[in-house]
C-alpha positions in Angstrom: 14.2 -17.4 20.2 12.1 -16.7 22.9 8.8 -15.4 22.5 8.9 -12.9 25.0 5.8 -10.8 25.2 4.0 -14.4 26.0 6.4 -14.7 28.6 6.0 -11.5 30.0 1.9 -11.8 29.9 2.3 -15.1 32.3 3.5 -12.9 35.2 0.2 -11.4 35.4 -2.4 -13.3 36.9 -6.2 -12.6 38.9 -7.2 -14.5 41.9 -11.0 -13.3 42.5 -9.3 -14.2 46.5 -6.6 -11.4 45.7 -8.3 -8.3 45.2 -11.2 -9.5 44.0 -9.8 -10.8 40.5 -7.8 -7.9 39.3 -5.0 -8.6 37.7 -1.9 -9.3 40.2 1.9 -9.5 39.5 2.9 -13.1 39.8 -0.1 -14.4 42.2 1.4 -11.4 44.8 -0.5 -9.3 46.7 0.6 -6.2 44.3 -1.5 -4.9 41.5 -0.6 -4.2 38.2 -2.8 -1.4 38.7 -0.1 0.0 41.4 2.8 -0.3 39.3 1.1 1.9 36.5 0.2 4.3 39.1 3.9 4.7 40.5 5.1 4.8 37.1 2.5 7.4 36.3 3.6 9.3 39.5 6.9 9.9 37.7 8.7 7.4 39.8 10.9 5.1 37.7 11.5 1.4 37.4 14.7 1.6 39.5 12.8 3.5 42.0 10.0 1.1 42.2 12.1 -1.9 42.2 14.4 -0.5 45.1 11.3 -0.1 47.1 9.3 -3.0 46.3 12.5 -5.8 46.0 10.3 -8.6 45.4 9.1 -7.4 41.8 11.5 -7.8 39.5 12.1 -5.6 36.2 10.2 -8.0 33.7 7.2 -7.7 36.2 7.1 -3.9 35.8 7.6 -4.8 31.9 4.9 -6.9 32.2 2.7 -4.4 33.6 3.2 -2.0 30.5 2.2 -4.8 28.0 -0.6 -5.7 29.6 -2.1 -1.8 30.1 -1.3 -1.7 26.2 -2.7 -4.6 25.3 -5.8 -3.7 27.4 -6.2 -0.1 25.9 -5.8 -1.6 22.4 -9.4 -0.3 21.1 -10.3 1.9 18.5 -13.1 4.1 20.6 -10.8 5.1 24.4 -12.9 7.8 25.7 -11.1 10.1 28.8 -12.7 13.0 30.0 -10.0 14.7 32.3 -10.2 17.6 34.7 -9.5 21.7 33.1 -6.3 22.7 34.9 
């Protein structure tokens, strides 16, 4: 069996050239930062992938694990906005 959350983590990379060193999708120019922002936005994986065709469905997976595996501390503080 595959071990596919290692597999998924070696689609994201960081070029201090490409935005300085945040973490990129596959050595693109396209952040994993953006694809948890269109996600966020509401739009969905089909949506993103129909208008970015070069990422592919494992890269958006990819972007999820990494964000999770990045937030996984015991102290996350977030002070957001009264509505």
């Amino acid at each position: 069996m595959l071990n596919r959350p290692s597999q998924l983590l070696n689609r994201i990379s960081s070029n201090p050239e490409i935005f300085n060193g945040k973490p990129i999708i596959r050595d693109m120019r396209f952040k994993v930062a953006d694809i948890l922002d269109y996600l966020a936005s509401g739009m969905t994986a089909e949506e993103i992938l129909t208008d970015f065709p070069y990422l592919e469905k494992e890269d958006i997976e990819a972007a999820l694990l990494y964000a999770s595996k990045k937030i996984d501390h015991t102290i996350l503080s977030v002070t957001l906005d009264e509505a």
